[in-house]
N, CA and C atoms as an extended XYZ file, in Angstrom:
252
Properties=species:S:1:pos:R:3:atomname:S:1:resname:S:1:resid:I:1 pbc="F F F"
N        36.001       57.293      -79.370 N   UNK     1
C        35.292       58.264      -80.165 CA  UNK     1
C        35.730       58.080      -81.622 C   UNK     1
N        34.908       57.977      -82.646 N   UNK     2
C        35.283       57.811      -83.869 CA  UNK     2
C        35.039       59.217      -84.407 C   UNK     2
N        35.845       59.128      -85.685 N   UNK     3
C        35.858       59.927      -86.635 CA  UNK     3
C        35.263       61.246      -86.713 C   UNK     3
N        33.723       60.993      -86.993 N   UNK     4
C        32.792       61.308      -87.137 CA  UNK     4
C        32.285       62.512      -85.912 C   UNK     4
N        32.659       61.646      -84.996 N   UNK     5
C        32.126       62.486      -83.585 CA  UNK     5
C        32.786       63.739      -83.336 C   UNK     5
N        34.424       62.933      -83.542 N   UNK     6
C        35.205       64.008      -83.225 CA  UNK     6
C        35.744       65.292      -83.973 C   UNK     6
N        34.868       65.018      -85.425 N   UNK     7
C        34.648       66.795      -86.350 CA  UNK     7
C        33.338       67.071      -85.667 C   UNK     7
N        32.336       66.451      -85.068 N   UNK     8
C        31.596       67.237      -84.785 CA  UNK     8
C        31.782       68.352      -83.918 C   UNK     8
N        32.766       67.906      -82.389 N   UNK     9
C        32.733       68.401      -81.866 CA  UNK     9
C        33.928       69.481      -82.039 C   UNK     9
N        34.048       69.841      -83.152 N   UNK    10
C        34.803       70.597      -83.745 CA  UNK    10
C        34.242       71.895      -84.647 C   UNK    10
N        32.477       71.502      -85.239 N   UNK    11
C        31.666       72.490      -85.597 CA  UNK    11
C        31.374       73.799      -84.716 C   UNK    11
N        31.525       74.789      -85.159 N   UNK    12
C        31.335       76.019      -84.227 CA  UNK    12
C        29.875       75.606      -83.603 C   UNK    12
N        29.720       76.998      -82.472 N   UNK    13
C        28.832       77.099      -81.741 CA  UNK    13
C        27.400       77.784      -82.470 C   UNK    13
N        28.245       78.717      -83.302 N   UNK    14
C        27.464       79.437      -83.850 CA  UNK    14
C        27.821       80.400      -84.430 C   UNK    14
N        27.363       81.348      -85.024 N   UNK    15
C        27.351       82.439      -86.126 CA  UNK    15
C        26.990       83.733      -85.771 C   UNK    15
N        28.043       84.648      -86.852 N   UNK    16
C        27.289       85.940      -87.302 CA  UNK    16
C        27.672       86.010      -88.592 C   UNK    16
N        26.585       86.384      -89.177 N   UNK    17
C        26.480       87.476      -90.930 CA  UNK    17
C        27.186       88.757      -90.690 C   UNK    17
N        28.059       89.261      -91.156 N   UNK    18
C        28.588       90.559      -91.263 CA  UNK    18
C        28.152       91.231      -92.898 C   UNK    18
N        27.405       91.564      -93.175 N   UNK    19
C        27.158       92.022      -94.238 CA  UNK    19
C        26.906       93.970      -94.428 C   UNK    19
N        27.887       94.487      -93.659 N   UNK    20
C        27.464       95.831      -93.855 CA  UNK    20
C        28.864       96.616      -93.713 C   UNK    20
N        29.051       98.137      -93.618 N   UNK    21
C        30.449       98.253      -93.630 CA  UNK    21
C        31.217       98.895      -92.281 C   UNK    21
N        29.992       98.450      -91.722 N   UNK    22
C        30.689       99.058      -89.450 CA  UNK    22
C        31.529       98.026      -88.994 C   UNK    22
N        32.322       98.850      -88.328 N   UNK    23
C        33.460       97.689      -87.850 CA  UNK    23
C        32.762       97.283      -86.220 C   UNK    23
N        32.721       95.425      -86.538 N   UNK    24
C        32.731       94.896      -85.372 CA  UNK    24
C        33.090       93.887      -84.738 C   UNK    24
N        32.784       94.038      -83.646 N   UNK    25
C        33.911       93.543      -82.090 CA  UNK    25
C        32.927       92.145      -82.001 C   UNK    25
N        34.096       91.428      -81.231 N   UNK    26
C        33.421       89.500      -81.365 CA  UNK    26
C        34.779       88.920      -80.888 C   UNK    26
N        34.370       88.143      -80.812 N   UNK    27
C        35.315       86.901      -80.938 CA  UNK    27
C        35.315       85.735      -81.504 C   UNK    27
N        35.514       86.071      -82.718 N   UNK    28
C        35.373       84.404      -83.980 CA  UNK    28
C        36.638       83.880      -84.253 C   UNK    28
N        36.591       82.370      -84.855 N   UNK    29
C        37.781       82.134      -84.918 CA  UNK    29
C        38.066       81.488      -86.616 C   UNK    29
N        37.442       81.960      -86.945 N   UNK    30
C        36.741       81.806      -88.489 CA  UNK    30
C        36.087       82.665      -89.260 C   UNK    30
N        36.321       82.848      -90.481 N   UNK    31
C        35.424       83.689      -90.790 CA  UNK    31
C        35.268       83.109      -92.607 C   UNK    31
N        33.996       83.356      -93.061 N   UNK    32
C        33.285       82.284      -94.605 CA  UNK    32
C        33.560       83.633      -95.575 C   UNK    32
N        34.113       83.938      -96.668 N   UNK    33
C        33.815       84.787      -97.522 CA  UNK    33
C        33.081       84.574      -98.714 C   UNK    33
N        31.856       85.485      -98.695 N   UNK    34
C        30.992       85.482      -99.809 CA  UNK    34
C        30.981       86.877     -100.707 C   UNK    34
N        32.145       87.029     -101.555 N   UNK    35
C        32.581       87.956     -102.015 CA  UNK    35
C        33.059       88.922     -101.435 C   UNK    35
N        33.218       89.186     -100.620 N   UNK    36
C        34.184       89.783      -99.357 CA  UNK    36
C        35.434       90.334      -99.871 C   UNK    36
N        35.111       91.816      -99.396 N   UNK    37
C        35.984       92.875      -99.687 CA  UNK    37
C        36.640       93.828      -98.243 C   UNK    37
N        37.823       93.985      -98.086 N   UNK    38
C        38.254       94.571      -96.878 CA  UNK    38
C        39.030       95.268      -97.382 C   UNK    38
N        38.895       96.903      -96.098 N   UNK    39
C        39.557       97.705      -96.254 CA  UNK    39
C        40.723       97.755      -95.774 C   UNK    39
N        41.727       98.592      -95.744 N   UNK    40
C        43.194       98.038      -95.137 CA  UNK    40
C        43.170       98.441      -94.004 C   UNK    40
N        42.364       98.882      -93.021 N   UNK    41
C        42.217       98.682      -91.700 CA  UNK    41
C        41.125       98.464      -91.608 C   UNK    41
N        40.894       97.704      -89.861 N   UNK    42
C        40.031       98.115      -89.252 CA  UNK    42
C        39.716       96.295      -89.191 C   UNK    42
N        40.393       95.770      -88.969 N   UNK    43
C        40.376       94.097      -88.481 CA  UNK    43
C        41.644       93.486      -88.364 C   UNK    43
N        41.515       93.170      -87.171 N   UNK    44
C        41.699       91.951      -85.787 CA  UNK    44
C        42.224       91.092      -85.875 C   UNK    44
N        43.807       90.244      -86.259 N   UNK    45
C        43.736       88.719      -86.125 CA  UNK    45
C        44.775       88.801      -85.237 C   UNK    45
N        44.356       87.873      -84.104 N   UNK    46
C        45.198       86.981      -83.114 CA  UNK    46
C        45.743       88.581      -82.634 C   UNK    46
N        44.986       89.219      -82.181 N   UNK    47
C        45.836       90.573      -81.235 CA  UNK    47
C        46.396       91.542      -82.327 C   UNK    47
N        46.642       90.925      -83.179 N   UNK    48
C        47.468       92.283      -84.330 CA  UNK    48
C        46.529       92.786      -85.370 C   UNK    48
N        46.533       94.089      -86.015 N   UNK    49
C        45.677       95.009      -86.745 CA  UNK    49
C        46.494       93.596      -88.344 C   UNK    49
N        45.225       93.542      -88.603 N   UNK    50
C        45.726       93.004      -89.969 CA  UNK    50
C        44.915       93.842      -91.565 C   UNK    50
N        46.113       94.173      -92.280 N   UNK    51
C        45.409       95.069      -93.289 CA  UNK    51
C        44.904       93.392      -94.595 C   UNK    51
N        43.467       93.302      -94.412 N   UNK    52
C        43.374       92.144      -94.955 CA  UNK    52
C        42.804       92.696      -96.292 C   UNK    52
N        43.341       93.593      -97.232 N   UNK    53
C        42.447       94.277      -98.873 CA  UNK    53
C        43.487       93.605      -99.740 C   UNK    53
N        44.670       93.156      -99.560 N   UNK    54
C        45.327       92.589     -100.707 CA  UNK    54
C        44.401       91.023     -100.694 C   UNK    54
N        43.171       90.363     -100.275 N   UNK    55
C        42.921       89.306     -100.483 CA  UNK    55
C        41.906       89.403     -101.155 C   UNK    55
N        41.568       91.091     -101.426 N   UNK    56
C        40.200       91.496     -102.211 CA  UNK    56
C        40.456       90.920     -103.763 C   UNK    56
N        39.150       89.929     -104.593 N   UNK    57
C        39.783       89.687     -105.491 CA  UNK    57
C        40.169       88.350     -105.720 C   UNK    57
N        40.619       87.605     -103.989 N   UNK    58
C        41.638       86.682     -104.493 CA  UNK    58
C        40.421       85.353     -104.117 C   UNK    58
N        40.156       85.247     -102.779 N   UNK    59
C        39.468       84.635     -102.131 CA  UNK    59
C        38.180       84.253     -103.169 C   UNK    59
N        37.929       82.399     -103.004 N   UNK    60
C        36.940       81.980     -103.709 CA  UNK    60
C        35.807       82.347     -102.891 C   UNK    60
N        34.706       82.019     -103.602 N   UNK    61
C        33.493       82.409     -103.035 CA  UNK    61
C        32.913       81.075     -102.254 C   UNK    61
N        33.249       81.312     -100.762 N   UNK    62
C        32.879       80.641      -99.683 CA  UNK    62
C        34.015       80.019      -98.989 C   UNK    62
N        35.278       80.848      -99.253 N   UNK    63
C        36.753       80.455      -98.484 CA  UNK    63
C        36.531       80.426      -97.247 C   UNK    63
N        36.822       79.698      -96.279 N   UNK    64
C        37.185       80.383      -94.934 CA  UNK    64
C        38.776       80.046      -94.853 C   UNK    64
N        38.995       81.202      -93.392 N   UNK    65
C        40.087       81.628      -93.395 CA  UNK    65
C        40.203       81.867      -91.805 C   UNK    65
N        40.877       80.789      -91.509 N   UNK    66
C        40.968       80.764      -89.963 CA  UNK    66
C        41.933       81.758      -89.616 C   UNK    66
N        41.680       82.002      -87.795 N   UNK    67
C        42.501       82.812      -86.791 CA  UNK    67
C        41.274       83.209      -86.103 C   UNK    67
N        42.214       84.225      -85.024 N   UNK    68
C        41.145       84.390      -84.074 CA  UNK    68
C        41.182       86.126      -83.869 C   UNK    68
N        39.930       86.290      -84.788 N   UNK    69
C        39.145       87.459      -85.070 CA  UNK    69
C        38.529       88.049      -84.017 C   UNK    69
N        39.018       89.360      -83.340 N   UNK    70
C        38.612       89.956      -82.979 CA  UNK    70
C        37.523       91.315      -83.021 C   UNK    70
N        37.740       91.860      -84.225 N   UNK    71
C        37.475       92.726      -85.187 CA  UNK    71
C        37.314       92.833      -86.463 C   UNK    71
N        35.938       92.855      -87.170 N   UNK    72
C        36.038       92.507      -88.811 CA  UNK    72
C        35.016       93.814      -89.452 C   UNK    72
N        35.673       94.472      -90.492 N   UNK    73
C        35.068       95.850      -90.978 CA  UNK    73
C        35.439       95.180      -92.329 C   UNK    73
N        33.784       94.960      -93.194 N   UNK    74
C        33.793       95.108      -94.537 CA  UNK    74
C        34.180       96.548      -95.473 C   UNK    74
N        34.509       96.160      -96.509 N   UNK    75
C        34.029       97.410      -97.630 CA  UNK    75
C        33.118       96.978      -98.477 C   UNK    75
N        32.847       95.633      -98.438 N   UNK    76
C        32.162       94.773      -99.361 CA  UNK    76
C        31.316       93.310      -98.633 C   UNK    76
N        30.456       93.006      -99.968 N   UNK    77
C        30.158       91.806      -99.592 CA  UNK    77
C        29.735       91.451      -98.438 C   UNK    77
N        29.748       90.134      -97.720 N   UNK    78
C        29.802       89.539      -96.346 CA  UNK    78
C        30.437       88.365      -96.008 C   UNK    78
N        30.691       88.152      -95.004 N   UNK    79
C        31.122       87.184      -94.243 CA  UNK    79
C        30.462       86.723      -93.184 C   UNK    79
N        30.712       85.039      -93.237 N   UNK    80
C        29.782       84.484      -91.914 CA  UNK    80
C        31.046       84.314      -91.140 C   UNK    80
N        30.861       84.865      -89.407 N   UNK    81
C        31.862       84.705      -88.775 CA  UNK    81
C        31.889       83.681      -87.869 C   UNK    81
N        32.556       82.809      -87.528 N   UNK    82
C        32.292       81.120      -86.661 CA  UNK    82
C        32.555       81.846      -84.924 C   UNK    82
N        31.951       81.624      -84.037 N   UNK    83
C        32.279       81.796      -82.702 CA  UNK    83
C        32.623       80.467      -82.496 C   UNK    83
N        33.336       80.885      -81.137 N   UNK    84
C        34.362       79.112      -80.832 CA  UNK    84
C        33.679       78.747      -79.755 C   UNK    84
């Protein structure tokens, strides 16, 4: 298998847009920020509550930021979330 093949089979399955501010349940293992703003609760990484608002601000526009997301509640913006 060359190179090539083997990022493919490394591209997610597929997607969600999170663009609103309800917290929700999934299982991604990725997630894209497009100006993306979080509140200090109310999301998911790898089993533990992570307060992810100190990254409000920091994150370029179209970062991703791996782990495995269980739970993702905007205050802002959106995010595309990768399913595995």
């Amino acid at each position: 298998m060359d190179r090539i093949e083997k990022q493919m089979r490394m591209v997610p399955d597929d997607f969600d847009i999170i663009s609103d501010t309800s917290a929700h349940n999934g299982d991604w293992y990725a997630i894209q920020s497009y100006n993306a703003t979080f509140p200090s609760t109310g999301n998911t990484v790898n089993g533990a509550d992570k307060n992810l608002s100190p990254l409000n601000g920091e994150l370029p526009y179209g970062d991703i930021t791996y782990g495995h997301f269980t739970k993702i509640t905007l205050s802002g913006g959106k995010v595309k979330a990768y399913k595995g």
